[in-house]
DRENDRENVO-628321 format. One record per residue (C-alpha): residue number from 1; y negated, z, x. Coordinates in pm, 1 decimal, decimal comma. Layout:
<sites>
{roke:NUM; Y:Y; Z:Z; X:X}
...
</sites>
This chain:
<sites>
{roke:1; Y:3472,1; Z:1413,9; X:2301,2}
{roke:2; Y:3315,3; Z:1389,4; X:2630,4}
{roke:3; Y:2968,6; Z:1630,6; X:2649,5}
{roke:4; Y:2745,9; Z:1329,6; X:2707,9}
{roke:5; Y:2793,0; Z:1145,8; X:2353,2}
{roke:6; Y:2767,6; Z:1473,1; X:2182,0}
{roke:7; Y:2454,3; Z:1556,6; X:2361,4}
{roke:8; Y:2310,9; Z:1218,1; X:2304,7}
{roke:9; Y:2381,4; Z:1225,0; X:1899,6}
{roke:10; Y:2240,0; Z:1580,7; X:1882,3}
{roke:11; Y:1952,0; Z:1644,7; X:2119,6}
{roke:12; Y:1613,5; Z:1477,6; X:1983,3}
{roke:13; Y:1339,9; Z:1726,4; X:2128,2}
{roke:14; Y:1092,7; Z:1692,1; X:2087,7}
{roke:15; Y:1164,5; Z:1456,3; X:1797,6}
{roke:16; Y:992,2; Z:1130,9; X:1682,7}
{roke:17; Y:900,8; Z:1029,4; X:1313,2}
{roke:18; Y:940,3; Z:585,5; X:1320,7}
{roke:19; Y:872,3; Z:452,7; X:1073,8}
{roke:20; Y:796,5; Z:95,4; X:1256,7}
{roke:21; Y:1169,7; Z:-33,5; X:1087,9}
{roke:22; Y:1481,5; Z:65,1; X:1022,8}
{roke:23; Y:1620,8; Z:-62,3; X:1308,1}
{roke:24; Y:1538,6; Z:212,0; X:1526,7}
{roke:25; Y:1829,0; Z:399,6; X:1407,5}
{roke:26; Y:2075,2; Z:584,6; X:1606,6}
{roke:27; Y:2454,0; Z:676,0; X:1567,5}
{roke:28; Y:2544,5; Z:1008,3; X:1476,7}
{roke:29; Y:2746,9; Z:1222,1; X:1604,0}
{roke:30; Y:3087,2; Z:1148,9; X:1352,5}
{roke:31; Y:3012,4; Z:735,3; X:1457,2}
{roke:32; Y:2999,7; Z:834,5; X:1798,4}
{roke:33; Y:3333,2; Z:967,5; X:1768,8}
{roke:34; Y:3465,5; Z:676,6; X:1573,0}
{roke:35; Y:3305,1; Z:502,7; X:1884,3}
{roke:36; Y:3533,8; Z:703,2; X:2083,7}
{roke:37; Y:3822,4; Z:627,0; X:1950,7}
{roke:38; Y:3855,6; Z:299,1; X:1869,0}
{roke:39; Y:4160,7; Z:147,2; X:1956,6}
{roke:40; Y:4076,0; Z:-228,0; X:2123,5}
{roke:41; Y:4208,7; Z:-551,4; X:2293,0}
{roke:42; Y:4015,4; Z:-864,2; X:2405,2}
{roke:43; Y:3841,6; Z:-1007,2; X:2124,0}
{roke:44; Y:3788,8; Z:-1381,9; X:2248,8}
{roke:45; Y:4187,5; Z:-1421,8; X:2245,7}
{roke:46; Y:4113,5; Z:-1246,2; X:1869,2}
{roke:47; Y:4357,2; Z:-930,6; X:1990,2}
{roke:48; Y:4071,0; Z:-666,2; X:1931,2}
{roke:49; Y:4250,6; Z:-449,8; X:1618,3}
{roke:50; Y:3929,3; Z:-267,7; X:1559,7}
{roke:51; Y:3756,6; Z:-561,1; X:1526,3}
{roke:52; Y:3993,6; Z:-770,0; X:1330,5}
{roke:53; Y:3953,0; Z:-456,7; X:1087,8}
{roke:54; Y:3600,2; Z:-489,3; X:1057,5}
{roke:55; Y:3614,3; Z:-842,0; X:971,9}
{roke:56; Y:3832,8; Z:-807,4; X:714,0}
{roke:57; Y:3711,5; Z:-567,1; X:590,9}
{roke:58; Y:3361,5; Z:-776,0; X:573,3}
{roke:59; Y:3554,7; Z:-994,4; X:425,4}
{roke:60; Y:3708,3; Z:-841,3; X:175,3}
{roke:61; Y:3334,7; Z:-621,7; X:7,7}
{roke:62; Y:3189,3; Z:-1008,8; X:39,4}
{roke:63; Y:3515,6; Z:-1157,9; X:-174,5}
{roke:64; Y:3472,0; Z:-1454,3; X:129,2}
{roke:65; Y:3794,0; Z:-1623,5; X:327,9}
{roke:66; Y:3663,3; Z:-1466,1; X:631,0}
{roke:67; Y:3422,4; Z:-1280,6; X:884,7}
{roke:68; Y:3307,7; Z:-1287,2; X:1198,4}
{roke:69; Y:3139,5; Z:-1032,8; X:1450,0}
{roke:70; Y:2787,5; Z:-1066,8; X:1609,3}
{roke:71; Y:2627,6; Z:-856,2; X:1892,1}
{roke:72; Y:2286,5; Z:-994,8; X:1698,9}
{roke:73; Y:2180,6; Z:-1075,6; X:1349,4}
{roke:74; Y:1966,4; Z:-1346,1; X:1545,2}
{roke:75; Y:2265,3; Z:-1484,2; X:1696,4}
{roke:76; Y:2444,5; Z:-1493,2; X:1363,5}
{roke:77; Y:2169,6; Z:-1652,0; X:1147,4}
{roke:78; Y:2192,4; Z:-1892,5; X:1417,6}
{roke:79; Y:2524,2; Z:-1942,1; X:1411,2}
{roke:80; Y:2536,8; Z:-1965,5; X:1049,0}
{roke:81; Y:2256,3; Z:-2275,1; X:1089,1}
{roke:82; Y:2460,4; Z:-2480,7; X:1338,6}
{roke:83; Y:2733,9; Z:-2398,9; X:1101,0}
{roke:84; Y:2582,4; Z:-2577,6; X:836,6}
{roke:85; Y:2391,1; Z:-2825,9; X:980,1}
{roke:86; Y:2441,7; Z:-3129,7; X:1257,2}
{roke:87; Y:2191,0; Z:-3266,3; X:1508,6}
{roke:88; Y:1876,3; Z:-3436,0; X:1301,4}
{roke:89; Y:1967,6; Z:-3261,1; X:980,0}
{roke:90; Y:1728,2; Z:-3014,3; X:801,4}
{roke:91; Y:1715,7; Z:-2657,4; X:604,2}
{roke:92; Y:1485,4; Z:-2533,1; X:340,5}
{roke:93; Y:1334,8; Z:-2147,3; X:382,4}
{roke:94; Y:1091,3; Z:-1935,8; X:335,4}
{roke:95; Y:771,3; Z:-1966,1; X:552,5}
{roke:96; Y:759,4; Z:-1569,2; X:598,4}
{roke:97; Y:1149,8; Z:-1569,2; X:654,8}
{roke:98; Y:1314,8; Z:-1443,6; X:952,9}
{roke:99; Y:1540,0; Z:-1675,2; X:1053,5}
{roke:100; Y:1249,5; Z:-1964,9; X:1060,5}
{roke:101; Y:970,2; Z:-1706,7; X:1186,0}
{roke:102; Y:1126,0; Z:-1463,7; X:1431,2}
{roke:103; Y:1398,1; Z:-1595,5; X:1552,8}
{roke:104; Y:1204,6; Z:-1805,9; X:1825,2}
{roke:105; Y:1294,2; Z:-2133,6; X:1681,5}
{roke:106; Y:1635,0; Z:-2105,4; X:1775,4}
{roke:107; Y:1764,1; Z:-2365,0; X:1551,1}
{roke:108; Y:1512,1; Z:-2653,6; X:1623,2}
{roke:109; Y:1531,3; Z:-2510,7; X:2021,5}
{roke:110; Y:1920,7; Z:-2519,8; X:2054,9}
{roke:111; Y:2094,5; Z:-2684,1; X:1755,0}
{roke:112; Y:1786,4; Z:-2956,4; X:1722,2}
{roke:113; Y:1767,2; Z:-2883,7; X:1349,0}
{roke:114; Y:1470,9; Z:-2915,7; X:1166,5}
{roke:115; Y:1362,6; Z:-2620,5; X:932,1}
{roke:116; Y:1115,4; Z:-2694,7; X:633,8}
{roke:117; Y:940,6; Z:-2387,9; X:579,8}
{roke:118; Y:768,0; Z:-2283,4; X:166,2}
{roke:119; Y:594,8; Z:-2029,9; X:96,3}
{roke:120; Y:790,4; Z:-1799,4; X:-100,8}
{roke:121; Y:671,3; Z:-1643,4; X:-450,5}
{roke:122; Y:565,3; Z:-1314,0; X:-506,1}
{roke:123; Y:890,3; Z:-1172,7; X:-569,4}
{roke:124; Y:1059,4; Z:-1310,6; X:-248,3}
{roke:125; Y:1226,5; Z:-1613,8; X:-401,0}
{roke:126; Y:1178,8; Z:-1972,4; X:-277,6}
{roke:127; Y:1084,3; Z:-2135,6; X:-637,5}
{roke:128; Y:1330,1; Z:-2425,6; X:-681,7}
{roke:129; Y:1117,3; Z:-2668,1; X:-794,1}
{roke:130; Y:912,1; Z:-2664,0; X:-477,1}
{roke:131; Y:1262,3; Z:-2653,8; X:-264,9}
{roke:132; Y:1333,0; Z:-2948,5; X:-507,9}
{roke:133; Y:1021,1; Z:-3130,3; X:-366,8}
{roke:134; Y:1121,7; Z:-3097,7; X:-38,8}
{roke:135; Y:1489,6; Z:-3224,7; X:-44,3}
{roke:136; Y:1430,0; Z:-3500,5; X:156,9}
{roke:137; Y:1574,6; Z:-3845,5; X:20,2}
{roke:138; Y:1848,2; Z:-4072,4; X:192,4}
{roke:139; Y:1659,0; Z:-4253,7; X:411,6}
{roke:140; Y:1629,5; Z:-4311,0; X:807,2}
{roke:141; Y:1291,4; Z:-4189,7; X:809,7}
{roke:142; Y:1374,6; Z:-3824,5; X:747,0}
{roke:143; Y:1597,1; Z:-3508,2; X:858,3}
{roke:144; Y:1907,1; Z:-3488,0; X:623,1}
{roke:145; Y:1793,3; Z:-3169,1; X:409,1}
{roke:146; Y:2160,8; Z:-2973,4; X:420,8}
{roke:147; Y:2059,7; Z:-2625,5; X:354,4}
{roke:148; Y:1873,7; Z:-2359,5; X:156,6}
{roke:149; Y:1840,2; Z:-2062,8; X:332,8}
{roke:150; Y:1709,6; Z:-1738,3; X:112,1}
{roke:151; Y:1642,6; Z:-1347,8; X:277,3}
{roke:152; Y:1809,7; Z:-1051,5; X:86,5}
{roke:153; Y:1637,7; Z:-872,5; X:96,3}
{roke:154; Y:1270,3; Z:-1028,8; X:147,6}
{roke:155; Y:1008,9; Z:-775,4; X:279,4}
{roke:156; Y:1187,4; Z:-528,3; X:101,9}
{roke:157; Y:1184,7; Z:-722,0; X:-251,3}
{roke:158; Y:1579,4; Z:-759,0; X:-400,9}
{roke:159; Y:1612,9; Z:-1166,2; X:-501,5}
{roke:160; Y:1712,7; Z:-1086,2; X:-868,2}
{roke:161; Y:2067,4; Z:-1228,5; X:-962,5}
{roke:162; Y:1985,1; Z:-1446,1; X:-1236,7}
{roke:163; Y:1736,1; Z:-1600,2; X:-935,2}
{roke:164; Y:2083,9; Z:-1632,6; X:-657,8}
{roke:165; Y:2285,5; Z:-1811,8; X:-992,6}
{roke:166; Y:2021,1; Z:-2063,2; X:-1054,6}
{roke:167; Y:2008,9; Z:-2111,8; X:-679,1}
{roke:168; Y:2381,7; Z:-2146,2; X:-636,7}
{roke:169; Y:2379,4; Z:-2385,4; X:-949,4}
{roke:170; Y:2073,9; Z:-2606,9; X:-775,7}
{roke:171; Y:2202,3; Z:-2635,9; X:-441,1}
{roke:172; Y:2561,0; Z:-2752,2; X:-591,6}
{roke:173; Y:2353,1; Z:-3059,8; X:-804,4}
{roke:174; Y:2180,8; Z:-3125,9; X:-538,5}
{roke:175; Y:2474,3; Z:-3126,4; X:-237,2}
{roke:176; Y:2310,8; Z:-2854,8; X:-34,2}
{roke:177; Y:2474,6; Z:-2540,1; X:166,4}
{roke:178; Y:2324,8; Z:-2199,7; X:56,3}
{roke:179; Y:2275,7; Z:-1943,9; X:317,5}
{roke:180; Y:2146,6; Z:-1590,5; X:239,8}
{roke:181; Y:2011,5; Z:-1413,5; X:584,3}
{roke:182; Y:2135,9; Z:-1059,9; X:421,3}
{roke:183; Y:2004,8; Z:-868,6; X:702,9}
{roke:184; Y:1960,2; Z:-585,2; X:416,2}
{roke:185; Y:2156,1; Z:-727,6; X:183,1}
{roke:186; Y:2332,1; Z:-373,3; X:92,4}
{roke:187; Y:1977,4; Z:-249,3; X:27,0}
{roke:188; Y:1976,2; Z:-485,4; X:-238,6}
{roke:189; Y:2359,1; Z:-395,5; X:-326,6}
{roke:190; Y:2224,7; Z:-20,8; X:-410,2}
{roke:191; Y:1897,9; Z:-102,0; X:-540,6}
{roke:192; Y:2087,2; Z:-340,4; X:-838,0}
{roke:193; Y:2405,8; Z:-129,6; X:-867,0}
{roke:194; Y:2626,4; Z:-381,9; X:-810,3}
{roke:195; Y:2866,9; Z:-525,6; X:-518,5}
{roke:196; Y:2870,4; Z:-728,8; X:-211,6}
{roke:197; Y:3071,5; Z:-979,7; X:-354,0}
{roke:198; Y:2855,2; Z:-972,2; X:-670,7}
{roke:199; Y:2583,3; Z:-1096,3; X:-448,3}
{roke:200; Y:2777,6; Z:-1284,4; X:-197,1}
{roke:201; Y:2955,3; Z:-1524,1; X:-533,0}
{roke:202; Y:2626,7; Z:-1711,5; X:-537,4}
{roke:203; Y:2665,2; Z:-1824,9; X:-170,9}
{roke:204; Y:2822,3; Z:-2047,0; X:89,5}
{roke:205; Y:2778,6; Z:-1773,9; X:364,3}
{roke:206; Y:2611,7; Z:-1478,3; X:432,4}
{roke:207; Y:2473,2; Z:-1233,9; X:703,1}
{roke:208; Y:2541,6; Z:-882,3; X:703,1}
{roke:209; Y:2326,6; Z:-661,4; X:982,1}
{roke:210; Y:2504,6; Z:-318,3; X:1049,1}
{roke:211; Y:2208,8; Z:-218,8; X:1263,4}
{roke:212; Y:1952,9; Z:-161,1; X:1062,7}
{roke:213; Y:2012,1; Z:89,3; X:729,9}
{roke:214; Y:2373,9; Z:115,2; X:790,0}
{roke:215; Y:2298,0; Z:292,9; X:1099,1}
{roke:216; Y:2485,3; Z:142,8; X:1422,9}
{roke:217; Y:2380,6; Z:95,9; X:1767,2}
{roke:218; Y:2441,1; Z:-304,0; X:1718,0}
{roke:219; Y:2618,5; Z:-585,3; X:1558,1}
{roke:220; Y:2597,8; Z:-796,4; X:1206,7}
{roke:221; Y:2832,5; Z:-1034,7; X:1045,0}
{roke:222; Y:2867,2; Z:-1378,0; X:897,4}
{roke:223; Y:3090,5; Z:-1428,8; X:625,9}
{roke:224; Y:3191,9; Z:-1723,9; X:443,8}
{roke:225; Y:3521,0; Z:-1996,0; X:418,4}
{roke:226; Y:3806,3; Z:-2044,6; X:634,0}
{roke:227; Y:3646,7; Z:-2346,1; X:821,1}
{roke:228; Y:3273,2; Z:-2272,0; X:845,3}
{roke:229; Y:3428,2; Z:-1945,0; X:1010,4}
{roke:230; Y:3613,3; Z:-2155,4; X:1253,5}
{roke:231; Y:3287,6; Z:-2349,7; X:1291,4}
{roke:232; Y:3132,6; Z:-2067,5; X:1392,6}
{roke:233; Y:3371,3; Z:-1882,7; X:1635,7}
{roke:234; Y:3343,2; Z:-2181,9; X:1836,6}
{roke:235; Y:2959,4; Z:-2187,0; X:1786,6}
{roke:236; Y:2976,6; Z:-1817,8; X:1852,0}
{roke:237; Y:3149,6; Z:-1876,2; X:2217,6}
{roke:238; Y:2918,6; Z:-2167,3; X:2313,8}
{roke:239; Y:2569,0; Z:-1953,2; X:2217,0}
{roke:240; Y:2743,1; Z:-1629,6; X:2495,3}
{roke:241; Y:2864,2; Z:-1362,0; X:2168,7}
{roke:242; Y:3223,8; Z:-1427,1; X:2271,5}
{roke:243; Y:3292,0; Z:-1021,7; X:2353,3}
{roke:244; Y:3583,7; Z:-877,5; X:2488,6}
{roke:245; Y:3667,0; Z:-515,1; X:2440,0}
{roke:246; Y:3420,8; Z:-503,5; X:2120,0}
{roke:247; Y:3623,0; Z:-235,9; X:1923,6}
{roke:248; Y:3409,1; Z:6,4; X:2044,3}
{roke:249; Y:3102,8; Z:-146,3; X:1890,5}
{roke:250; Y:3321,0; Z:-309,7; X:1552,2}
{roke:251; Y:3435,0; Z:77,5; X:1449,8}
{roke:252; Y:3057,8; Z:162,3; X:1433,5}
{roke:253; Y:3030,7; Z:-118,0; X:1185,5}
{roke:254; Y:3389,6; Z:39,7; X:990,9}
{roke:255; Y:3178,7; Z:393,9; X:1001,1}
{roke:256; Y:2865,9; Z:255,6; X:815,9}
{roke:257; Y:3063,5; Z:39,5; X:578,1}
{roke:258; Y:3262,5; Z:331,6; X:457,6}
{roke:259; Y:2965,8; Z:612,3; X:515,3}
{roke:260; Y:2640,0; Z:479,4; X:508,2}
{roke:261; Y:2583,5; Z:231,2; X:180,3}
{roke:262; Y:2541,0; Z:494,1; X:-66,8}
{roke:263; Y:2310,7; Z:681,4; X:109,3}
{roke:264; Y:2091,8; Z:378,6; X:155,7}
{roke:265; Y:1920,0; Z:516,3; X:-196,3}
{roke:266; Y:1803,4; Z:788,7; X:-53,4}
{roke:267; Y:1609,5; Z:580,4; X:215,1}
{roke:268; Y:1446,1; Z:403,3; X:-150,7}
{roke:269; Y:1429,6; Z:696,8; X:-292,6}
{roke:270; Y:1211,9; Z:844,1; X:35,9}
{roke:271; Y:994,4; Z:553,6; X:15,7}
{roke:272; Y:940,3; Z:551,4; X:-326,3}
{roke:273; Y:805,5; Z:945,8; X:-257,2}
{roke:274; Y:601,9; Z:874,5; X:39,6}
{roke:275; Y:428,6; Z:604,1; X:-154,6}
{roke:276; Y:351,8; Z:825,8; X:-474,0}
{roke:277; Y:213,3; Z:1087,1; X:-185,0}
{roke:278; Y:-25,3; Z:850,8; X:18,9}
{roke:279; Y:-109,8; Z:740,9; X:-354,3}
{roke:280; Y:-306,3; Z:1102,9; X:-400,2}
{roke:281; Y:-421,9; Z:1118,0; X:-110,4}
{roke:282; Y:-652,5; Z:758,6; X:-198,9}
{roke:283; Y:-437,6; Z:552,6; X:51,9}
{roke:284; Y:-404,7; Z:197,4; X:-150,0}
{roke:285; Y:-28,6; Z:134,8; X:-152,1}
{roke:286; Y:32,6; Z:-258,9; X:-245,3}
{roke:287; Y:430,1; Z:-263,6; X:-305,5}
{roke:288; Y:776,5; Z:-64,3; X:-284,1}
{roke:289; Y:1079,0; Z:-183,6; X:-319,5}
{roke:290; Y:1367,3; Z:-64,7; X:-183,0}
{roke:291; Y:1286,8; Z:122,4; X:142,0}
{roke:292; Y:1015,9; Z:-77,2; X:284,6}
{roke:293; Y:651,2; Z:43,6; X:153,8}
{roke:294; Y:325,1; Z:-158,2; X:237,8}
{roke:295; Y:26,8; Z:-40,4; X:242,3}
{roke:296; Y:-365,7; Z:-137,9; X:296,7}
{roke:297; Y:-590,1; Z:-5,9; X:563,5}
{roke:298; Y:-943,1; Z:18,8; X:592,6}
{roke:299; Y:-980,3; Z:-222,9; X:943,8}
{roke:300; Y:-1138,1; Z:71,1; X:1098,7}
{roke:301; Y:-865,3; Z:293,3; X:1040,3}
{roke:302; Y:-568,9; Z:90,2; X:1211,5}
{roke:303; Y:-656,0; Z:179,7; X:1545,2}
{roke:304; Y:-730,6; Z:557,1; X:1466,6}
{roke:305; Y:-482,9; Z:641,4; X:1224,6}
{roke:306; Y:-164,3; Z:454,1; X:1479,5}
{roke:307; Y:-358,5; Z:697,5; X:1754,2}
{roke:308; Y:-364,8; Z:995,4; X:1565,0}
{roke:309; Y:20,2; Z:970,3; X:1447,3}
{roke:310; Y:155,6; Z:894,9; X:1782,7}
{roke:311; Y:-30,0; Z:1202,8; X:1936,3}
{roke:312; Y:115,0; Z:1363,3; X:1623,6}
{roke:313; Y:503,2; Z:1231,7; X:1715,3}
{roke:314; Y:487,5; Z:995,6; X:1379,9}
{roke:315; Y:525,6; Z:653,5; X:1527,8}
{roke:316; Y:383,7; Z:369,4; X:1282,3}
{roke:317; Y:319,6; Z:-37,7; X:1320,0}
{roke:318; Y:-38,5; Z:21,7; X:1169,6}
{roke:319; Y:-210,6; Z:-267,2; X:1068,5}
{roke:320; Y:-456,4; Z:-410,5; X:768,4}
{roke:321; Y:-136,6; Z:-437,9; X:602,3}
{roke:322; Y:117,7; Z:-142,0; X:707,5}
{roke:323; Y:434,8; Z:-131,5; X:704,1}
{roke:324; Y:636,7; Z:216,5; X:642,7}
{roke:325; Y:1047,5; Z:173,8; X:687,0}
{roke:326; Y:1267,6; Z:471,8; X:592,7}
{roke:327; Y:1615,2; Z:504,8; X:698,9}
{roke:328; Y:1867,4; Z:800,5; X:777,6}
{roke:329; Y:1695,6; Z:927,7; X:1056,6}
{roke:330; Y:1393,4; Z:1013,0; X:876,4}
{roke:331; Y:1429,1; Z:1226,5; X:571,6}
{roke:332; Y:1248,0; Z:1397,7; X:322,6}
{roke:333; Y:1131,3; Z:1653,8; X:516,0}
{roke:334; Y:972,7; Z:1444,7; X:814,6}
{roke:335; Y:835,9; Z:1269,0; X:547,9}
{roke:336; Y:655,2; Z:1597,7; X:440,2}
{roke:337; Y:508,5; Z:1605,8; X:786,2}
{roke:338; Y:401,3; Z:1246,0; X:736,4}
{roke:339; Y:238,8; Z:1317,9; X:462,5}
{roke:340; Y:24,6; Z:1618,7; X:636,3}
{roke:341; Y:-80,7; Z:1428,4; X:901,4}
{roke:342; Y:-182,2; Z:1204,3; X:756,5}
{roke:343; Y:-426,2; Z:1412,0; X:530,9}
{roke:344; Y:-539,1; Z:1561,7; X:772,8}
{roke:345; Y:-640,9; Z:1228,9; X:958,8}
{roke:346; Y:-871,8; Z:1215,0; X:643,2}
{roke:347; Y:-992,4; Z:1471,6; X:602,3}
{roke:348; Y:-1131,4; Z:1459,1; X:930,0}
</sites>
């Protein structure tokens, strides 16, 4: 392998601590050479055998028809929505979720779709008797309500499976599409010891972001049948994803599927530690699940405490309510430094 990748995968001095999100990942050195490697072939004429292999492969942990390969998870959820849904025609999610919040209105902006946002419970679920409330009825006053779209996970929280069932069971009485944005949906996978496909059953399609946990440079999914996968290739070409040579980026995606699920415990396991740490030291931790911990600030600490990390090489998205994201390239032990800095800061 050429000097440069190796050089790139292996020299972090001095090194940073993030823990803004998990997407600030970077490959290692063994997906770099995958990377490498990759055999490839023009993907818009679907000739790309790396990515054809990552597809099916999707395909096949999701027990759907089919897959298809995103540069984005944006650009997927998006997909996934014009997918679904036709000009004038509506989808139920979460008011906090990403694909209606921080996506920049893609679907009402470019696929003239109208989302209907809810708050979402406690646990991350949309309760179905509100979603129930705001199916819209057959009438040429309102948006056709076509979808329910649910996050997997939701701020960290895993939607329990009994939840996804009664979902999938609601949505079929009531003639609706379910989407799951599943841009950690292997963090759930892990966290309830169970499968893709055990998750993916209680759906029409899901999203599956590579980039974030599972380590690579770019890229996500959407899986679901034969023809909403058609749908969306089309969809796909129209919104600029149509790639060419994109093996090199699709046998990143093969390297975390077959490397990097399992470890995503210890990224839950981290966070679970670094919140039972901050606990002694009096910092007021509100929630962790899986490897996103929250916790509460004193205003006039935000400022101060973001200040006194970054001088420190810790790099954190300090607010009243903080946000702490573990991931493979922070382990245990830069979580020990964590930890001292930030006693220090109060003991100041």
């Amino acid at each position: 392998m050429p000097a440069f990748f190796l050089t790139t995968a292996t020299s972090r001095s001095p090194p940073l601590i993030d823990l803004r999100s998990d997407t600030v990942t970077r490959p290692s050195a063994a997906m770099l050479s995958a990377i490498m490697s990759a055999e490839t072939g023009d993907d818009v004429y679907r000739d790309d055998p790396t990515v054809n292999a990552l597809e099916a492969e999707a395909a096949r942990l999701s027990g759907k028809a089919a897959a298809l390969f995103f540069p984005t998870g944006t650009q997927a959820n998006l997909v996934a929505l014009l997918s679904h849904c036709q000009r004038g025609d509506e989808y139920i999610v979460g008011q906090q979720a990403h694909n209606y919040k921080y996506e920049a209105g893609g679907a009402a902006v470019l696929g003239s779709i109208q989302p209907q946002p809810i708050l979402a419970a406690d646990d991350g679920t949309l309760p179905l008797d509100v979603v129930a409330a705001a199916i819209k009825p057959d009438d040429i006053h309102f948006a056709r309500t076509r979808l329910l779209s649910l996050e997997n996970t939701h701020h960290g929280k895993v939607l329990p499976l009994d939840y996804l069932e009664q979902a999938c069971n609601f949505t079929r009485e009531h003639a609706l599409a379910l989407h799951i944005d599943g841009a950690r949906i292997f963090n759930a996978v892990v966290a309830q010891q169970t499968t893709l496909e055990g998750i993916a059953r209680y759906c029409d399609s899901l999203t599956i972001c590579l980039s974030k946990g599972l380590g690579t440079p770019v890229g996500s999914l959407l899986c679901g049948d034969a023809a909403l996968i058609e749908r969306a290739r089309r969809w796909r070409k129209m919104t600029g994803g149509g790639m060419r040579q994109a093996g090199i980026l699709a046998a990143a995606g093969l390297y975390a599927l077959q490397h990097n699920v399992a470890r995503l415990q210890q990224d839950h396991d981290n966070a679970a530690w670094l919140g039972q740490q901050l606990h002694e030291l009096g910092v007021e931790v509100i929630d962790q699940q899986t490897n996103m911990l929250f916790v509460q600030l004193p205003v006039n600490q935000v400022e101060p405490l973001a200040a006194w990390m970054k001088a420190r090489g810790v790099l954190i998205s300090a607010g009243p309510r903080t946000r702490l994201v573990t991931h493979l390239d922070a382990d245990r032990a830069a979580l020990e430094q964590v930890v001292s800095h930030w006693k220090a800061f109060l003991q100041q």
